[in-house]
Every structure is written in C-alpha cells, then in structure tokens.
C-alpha beads as a LAMMPS data file, in Angstrom:
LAMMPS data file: protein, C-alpha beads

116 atoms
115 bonds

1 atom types
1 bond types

-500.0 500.0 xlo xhi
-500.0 500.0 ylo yhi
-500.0 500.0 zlo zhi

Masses

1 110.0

Atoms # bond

1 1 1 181.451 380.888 -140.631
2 1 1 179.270 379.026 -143.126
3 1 1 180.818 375.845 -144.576
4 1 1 178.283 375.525 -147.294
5 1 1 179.086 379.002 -148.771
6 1 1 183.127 378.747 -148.113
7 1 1 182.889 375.112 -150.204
8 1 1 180.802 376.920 -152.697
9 1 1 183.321 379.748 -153.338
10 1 1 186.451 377.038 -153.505
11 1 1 184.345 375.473 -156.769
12 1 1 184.452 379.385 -158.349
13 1 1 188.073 379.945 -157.430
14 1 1 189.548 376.627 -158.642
15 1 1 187.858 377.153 -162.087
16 1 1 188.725 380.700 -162.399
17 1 1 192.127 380.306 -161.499
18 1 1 193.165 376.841 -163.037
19 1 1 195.692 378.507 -165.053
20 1 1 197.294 379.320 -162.319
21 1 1 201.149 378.804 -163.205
22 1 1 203.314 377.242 -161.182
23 1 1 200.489 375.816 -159.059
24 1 1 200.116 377.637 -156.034
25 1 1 196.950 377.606 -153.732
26 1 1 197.699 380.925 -152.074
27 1 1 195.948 383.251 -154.464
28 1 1 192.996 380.787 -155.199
29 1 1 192.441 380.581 -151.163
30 1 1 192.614 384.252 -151.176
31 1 1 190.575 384.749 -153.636
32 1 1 188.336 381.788 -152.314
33 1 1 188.308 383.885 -148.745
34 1 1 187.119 387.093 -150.136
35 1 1 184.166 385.837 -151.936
36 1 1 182.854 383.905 -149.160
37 1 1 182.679 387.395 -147.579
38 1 1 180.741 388.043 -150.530
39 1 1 178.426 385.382 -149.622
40 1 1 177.622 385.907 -146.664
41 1 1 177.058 389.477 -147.059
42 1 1 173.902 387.897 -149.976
43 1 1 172.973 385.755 -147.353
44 1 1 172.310 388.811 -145.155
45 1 1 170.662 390.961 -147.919
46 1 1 168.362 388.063 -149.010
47 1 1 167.719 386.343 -146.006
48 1 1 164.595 388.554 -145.119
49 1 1 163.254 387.870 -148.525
50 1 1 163.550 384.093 -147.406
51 1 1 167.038 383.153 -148.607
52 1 1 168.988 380.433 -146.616
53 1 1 172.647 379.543 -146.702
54 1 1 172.057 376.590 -148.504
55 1 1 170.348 378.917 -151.437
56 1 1 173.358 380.815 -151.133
57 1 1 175.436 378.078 -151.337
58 1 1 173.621 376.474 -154.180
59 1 1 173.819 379.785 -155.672
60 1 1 177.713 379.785 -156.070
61 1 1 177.181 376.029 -157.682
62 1 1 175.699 377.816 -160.177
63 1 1 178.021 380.491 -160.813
64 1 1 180.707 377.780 -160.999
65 1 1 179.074 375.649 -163.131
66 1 1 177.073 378.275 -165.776
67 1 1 179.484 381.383 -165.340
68 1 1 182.867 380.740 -164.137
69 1 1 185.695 380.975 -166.422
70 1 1 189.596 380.685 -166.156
71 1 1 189.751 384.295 -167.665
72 1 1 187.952 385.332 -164.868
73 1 1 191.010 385.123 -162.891
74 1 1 190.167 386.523 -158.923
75 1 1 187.785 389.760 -159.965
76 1 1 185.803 389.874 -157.313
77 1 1 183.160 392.739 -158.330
78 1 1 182.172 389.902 -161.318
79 1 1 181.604 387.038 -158.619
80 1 1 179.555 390.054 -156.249
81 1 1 177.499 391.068 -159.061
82 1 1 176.734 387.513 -161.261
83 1 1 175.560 386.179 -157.831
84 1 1 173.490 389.081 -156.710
85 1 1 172.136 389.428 -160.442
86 1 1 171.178 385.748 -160.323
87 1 1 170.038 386.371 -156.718
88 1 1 167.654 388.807 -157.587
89 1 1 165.005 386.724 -159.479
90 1 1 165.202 384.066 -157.145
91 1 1 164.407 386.192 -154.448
92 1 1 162.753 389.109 -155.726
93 1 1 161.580 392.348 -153.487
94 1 1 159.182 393.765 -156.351
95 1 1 157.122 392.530 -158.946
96 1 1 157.497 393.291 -163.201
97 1 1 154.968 394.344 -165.634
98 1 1 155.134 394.563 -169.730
99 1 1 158.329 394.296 -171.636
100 1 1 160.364 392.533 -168.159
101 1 1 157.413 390.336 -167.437
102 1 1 157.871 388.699 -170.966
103 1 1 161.594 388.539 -170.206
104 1 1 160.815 387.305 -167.128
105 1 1 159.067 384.263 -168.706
106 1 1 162.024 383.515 -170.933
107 1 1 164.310 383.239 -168.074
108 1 1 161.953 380.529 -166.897
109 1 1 161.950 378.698 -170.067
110 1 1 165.649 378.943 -170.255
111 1 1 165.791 377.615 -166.848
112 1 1 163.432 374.793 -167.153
113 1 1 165.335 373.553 -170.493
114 1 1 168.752 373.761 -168.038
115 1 1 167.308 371.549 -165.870
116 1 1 166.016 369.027 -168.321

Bonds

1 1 1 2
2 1 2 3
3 1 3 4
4 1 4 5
5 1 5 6
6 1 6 7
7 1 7 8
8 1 8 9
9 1 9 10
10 1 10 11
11 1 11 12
12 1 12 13
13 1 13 14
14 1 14 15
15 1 15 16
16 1 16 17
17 1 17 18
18 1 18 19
19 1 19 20
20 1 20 21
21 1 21 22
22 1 22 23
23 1 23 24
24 1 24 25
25 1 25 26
26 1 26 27
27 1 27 28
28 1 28 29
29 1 29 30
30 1 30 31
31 1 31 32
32 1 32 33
33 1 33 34
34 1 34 35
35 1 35 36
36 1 36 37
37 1 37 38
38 1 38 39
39 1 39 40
40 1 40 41
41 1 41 42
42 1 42 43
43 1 43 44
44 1 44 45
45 1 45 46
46 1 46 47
47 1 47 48
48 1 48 49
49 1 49 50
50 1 50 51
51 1 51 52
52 1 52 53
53 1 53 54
54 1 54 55
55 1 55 56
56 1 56 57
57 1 57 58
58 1 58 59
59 1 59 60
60 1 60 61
61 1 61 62
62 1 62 63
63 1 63 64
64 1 64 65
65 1 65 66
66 1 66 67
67 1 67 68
68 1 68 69
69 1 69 70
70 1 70 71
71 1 71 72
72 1 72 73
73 1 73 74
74 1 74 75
75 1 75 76
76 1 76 77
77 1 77 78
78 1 78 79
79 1 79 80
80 1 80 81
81 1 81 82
82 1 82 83
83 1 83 84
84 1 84 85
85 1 85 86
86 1 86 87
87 1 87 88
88 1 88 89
89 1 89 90
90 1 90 91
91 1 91 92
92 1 92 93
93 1 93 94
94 1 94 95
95 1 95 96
96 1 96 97
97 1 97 98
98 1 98 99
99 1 99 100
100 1 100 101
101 1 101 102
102 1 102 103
103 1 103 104
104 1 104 105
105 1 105 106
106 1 106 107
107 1 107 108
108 1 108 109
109 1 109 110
110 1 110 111
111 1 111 112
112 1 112 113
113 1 113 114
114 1 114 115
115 1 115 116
C-alpha cells in the first residue's frame, strides 16, 4: 500500500471534513481509505504514460491545497474526477490543436504565476 498516496488523501479528508461535529475520525479515515483507492487506481492508469506515486501523491497536495473545501464533505466522485482532470495535462495520451492549444497555454501561465 503506498504511504505517499494514503498521507496525501489524509490532507483532502481533514480539510473537507473539518466541520466535522462532534469530532470524530471515523468518517474522515473512511473517507481518507476510499480515496487512496482512488489513487492508486491513477497511479495505475497513468503510470504507463510515466506517472509515479510520488506524482500521484503530489497530485493530492494539490487537490488539498487548490481544491479542497469543507463543503466538500466525503464525495468521492469530486476527489476521482478533480485528480484525474488535473492528471490529464500532466500526463497527457494525445496532443491539442486550435481553440484547446490556446487554452492549453493559459493553463501554463496560470500555473507558472501559482508557483511564483
């Protein structure tokens, strides 16, 4: 079982779930549990398009940190498809052309002002 990915999804859960009332770790570890699934079943689709578990991993960072929101609650078809959607361009199986290609280059400005 990865350990990068399962600390990863703990990050998403706890901030999707810190209004949990009384506090009680059982649905956040469940919920915590069932995305790592979720990761490792990215790790397997991307892997052959070079993806490691670290990517992965780094990946659900960056869920937690750009995406993940208390309202959120445990929905795990959002987690599934913000990280495959931010997956996708990291990792990509086809090229664009036109009207995505242009898009394409704002996500890269966006991303390089993130980083800044």
């Amino acid at each position: 079982m990865s350990t990068l990915i399962k600390n990863a999804c703990i990050e998403v859960a706890r901030i999707n779930m810190w209004d949990n009332k009384p506090v009680d770790a059982t649905p956040m570890i469940e919920y915590q549990e069932k995305m790592l699934g979720v990761g490792i079943e990215a790790l397997e689709h991307f892997r052959e398009l070079g993806a490691t578990e670290q990517d992965i991993a780094d990946a659900i960072h960056y869920v937690a940190q750009v995406y993940a929101l208390p309202p959120i609650r445990d929905d795990l078809m959002w987690f599934k498809d913000t990280l495959f959607t931010i997956l996708e361009p990291a990792f990509p199986n086809s090229g664009v052309s036109d009207k995505a290609a242009r898009f394409a280059l704002k996500l890269i400005a966006g991303l390089q002002e993130q980083i800044q």
